[in-house]
MDTraj code that builds the backbone (N, CA, C; nanometers):
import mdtraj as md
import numpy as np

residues = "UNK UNK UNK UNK UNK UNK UNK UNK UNK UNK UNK UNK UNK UNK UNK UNK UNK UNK UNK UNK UNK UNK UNK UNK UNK UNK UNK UNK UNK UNK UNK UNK UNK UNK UNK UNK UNK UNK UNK UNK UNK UNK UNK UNK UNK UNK UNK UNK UNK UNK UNK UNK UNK UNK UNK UNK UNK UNK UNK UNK UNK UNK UNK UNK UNK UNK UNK UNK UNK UNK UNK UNK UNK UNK UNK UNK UNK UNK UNK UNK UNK UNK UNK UNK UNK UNK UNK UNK UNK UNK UNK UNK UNK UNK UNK UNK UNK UNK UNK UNK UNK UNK UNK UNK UNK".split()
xyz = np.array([
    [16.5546, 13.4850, 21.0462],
    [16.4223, 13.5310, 21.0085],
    [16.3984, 13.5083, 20.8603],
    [16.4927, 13.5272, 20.7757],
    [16.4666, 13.5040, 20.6193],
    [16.4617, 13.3754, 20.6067],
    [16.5570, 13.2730, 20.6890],
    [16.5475, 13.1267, 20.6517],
    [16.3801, 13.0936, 20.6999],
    [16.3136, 13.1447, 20.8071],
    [16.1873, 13.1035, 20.8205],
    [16.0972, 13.0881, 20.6689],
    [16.0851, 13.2409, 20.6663],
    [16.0142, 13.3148, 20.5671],
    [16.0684, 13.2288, 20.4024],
    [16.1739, 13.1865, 20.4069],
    [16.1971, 13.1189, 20.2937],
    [16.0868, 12.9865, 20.2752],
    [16.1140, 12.8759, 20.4199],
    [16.0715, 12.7936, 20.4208],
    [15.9426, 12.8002, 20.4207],
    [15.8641, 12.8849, 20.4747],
    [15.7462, 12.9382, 20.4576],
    [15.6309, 12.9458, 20.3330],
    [15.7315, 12.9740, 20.2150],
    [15.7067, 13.0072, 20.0983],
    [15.6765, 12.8750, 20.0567],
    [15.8347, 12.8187, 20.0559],
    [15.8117, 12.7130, 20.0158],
    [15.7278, 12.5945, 20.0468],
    [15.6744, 12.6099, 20.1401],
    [15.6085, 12.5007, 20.2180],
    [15.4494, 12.5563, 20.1212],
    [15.4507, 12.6666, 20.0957],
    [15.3262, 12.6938, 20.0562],
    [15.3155, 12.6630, 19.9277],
    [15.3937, 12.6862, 19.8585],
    [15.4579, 12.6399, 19.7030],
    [15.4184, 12.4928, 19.6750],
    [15.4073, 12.3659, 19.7571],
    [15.4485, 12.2597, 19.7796],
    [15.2813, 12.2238, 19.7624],
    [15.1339, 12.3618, 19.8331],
    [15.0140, 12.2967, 19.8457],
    [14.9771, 12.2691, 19.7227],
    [14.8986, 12.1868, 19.6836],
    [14.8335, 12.1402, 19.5626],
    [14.6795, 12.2194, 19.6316],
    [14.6319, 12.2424, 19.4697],
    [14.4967, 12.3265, 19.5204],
    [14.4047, 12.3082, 19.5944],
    [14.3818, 12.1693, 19.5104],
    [14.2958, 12.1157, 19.6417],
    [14.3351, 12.0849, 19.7579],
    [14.4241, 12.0682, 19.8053],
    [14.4576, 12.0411, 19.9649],
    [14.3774, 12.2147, 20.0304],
    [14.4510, 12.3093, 19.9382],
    [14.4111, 12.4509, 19.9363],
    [14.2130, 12.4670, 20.0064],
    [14.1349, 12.3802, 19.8845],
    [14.0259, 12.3494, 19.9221],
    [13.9875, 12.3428, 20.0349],
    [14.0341, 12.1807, 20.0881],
    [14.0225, 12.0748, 20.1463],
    [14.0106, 12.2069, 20.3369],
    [14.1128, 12.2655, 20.3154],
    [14.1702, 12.3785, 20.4202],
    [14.0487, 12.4598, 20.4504],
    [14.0349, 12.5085, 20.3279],
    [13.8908, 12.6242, 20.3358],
    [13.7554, 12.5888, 20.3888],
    [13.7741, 12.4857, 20.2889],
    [13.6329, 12.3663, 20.3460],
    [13.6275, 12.3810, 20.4801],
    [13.7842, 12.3070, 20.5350],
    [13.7401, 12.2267, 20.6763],
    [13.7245, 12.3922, 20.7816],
    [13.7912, 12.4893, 20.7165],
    [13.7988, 12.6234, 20.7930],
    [13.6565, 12.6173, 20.8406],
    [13.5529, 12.6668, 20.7477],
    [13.4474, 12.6933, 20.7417],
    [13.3292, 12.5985, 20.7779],
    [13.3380, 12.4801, 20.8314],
    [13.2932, 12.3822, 20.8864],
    [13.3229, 12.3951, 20.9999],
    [13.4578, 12.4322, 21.0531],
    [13.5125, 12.4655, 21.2062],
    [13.4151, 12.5903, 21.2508],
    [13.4059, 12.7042, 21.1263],
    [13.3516, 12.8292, 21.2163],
    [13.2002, 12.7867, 21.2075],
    [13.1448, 12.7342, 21.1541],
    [12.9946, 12.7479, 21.1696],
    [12.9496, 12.6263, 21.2777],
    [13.0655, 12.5768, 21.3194],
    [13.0036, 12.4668, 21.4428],
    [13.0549, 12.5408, 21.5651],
    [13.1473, 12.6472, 21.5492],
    [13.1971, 12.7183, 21.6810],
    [13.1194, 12.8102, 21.6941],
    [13.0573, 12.9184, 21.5965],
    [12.9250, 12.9350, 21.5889],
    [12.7861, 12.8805, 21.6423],
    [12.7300, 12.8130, 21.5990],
    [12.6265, 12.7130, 21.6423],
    [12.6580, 12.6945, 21.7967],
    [12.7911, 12.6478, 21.8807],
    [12.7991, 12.6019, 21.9805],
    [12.7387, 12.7511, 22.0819],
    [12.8216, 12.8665, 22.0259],
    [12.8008, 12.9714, 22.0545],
    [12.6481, 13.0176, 22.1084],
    [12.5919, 13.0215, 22.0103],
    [12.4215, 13.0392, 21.9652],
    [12.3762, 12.9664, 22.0485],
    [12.3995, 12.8251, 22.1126],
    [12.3352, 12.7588, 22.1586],
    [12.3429, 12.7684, 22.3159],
    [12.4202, 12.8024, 22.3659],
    [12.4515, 12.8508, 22.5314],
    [12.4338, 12.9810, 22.5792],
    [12.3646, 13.0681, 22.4484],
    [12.3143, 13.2490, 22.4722],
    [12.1751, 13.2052, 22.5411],
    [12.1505, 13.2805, 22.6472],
    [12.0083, 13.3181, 22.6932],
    [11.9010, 13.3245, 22.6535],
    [11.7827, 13.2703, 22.6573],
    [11.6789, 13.2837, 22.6054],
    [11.6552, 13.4547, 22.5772],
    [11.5387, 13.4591, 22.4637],
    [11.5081, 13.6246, 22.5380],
    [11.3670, 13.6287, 22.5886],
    [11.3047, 13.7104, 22.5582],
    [11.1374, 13.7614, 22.6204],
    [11.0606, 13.6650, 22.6120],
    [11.0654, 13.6444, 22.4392],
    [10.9390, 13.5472, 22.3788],
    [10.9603, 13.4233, 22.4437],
    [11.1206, 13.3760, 22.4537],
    [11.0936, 13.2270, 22.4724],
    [11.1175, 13.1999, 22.6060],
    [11.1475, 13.2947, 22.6875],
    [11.0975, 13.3253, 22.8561],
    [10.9549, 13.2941, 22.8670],
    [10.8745, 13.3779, 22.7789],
    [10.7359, 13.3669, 22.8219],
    [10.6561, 13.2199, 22.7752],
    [10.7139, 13.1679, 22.6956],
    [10.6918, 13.0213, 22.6495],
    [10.7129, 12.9500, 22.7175],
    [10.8172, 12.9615, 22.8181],
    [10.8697, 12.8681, 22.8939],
    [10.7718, 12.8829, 23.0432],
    [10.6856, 12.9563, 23.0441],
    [10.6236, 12.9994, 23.1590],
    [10.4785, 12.9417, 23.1376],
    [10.4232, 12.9497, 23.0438],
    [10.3267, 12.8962, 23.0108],
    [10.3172, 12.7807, 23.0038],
    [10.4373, 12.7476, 22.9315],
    [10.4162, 12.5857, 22.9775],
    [10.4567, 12.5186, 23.0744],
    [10.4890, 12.6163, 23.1725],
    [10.5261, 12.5739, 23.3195],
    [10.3584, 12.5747, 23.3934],
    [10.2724, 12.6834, 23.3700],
    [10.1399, 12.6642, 23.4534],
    [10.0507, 12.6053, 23.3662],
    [10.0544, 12.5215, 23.2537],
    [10.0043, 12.4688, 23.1697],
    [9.9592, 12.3121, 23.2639],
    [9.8638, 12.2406, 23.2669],
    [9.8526, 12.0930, 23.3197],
    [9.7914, 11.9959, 23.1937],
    [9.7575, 12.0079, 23.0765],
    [9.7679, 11.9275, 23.0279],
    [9.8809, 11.8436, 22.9672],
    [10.0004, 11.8360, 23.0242],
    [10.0920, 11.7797, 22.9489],
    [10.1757, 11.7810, 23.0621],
    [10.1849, 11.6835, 23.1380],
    [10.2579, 11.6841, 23.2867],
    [10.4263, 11.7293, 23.2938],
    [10.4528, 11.5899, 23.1970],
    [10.6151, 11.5848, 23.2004],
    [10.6881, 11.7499, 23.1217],
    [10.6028, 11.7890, 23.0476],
    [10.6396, 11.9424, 23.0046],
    [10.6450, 12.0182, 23.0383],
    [10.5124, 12.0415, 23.1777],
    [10.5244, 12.1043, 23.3043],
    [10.6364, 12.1281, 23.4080],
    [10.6494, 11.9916, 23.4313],
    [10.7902, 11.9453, 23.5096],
    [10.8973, 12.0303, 23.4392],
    [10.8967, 11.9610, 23.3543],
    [11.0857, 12.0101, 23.2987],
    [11.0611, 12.1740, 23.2764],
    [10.9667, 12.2538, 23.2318],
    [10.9264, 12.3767, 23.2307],
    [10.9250, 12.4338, 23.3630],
    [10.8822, 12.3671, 23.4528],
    [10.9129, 12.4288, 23.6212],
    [11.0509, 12.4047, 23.6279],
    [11.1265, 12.3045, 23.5916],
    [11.3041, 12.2839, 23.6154],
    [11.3544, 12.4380, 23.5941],
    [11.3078, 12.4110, 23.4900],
    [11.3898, 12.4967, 23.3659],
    [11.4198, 12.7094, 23.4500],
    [11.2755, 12.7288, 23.4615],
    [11.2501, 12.8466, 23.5652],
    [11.3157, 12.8944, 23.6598],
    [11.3278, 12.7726, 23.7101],
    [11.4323, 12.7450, 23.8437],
    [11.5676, 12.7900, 23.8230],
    [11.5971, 12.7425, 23.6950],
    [11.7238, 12.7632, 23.6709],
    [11.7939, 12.8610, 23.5573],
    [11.8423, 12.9614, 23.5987],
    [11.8308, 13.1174, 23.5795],
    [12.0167, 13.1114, 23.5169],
    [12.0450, 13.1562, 23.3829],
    [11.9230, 13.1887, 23.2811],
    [11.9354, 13.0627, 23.2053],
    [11.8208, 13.0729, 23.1358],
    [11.8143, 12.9599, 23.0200],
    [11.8316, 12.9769, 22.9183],
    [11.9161, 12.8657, 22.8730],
    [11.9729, 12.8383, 22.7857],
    [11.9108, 12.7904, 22.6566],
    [11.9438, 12.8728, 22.5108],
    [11.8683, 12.7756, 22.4207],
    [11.8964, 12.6429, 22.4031],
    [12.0163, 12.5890, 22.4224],
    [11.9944, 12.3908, 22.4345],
    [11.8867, 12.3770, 22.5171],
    [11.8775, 12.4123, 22.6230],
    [11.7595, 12.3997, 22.7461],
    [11.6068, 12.3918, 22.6815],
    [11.5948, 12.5009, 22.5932],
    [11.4915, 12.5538, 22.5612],
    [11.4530, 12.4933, 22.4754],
    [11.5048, 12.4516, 22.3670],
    [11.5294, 12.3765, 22.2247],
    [11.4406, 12.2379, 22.2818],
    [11.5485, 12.1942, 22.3653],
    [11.5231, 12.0624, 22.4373],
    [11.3363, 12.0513, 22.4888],
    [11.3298, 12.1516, 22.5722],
    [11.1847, 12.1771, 22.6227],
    [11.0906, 12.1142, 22.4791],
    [11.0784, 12.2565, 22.4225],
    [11.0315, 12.2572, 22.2490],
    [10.9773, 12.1179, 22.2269],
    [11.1145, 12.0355, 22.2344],
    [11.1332, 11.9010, 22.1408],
    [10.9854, 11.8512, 22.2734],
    [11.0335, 11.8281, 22.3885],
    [10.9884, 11.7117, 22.4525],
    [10.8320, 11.7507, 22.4206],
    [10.7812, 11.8816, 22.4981],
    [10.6566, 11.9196, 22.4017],
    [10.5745, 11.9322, 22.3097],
    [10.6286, 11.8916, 22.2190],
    [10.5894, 11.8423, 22.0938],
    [10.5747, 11.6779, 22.0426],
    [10.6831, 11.6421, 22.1620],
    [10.6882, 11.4861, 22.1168],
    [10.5381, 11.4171, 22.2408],
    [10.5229, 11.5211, 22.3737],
    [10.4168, 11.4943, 22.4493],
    [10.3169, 11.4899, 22.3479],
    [10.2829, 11.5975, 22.3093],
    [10.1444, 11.6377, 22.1951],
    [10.1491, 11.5592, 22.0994],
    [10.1860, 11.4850, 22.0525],
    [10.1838, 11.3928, 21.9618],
    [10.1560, 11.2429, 22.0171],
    [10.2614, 11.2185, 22.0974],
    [10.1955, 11.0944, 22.2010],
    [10.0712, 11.1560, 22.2863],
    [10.0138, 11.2321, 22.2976],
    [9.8281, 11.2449, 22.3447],
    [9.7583, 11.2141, 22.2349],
    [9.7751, 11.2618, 22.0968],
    [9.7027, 11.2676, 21.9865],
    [9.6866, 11.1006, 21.8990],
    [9.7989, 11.0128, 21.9931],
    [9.8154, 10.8929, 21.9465],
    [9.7625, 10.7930, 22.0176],
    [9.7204, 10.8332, 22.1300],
    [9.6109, 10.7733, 22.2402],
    [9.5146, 10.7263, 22.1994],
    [9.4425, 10.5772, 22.2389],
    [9.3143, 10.5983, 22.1931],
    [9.2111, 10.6736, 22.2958],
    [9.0609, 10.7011, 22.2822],
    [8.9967, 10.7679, 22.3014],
    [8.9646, 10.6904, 22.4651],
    [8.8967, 10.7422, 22.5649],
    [8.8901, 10.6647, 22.6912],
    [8.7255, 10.6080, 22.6487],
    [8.6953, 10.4937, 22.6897],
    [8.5447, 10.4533, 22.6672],
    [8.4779, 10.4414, 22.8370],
    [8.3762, 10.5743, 22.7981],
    [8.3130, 10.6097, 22.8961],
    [8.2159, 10.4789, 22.9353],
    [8.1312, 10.4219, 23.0682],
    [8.0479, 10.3682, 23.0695],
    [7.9303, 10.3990, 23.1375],
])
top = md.Topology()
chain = top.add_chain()
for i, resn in enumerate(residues, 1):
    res = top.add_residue(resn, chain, resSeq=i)
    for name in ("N", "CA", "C"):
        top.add_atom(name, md.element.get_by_symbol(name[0]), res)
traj = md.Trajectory(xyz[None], top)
């Protein structure tokens, strides 16, 4: 047990500071992405339940509809899920707004 604890020391004796850094750094890069992964597979809550519903009986924006009816279906949702929704919805509304106008005759 002391020969461990010796080598132990010494092995620590041996870090140069920055490697010391380099450790902390990468620590803290590990927890905030194990974090994040975390955050991202928790349940929606109320608000973004009810977002997700609206734009499920919503018809101007088809494909948002769709994946918003998926999404309902499938119990519970997830913020990647939700995030994802968000994105495509926004990227719909932007491709309508980039349309040209229809010419009536």
């Amino acid at each position: 047990m002391h020969n461990a604890i010796q080598k132990t020391i010494q092995f620590i004796s041996q870090l140069k500071l920055e490697q010391i850094y380099n450790i902390v750094v990468l620590s803290i890069i590990f927890i905030i992405l194990t974090l994040a992964s975390v955050a991202l597979y928790r349940p929606v809550g109320v608000q973004q339940f009810q977002n997700v519903e609206r734009l499920s009986q919503q018809s101007m924006y088809a494909n948002t509809q769709d994946m918003a009816v998926r999404l309902i279906n499938q119990r519970p949702i997830r913020y990647v899920h939700y995030l994802k929704l968000m994105q495509a919805h926004q990227m719909e509304q932007d491709r309508a707004q980039q349309l040209p106008a229809l010419v009536q005759e």
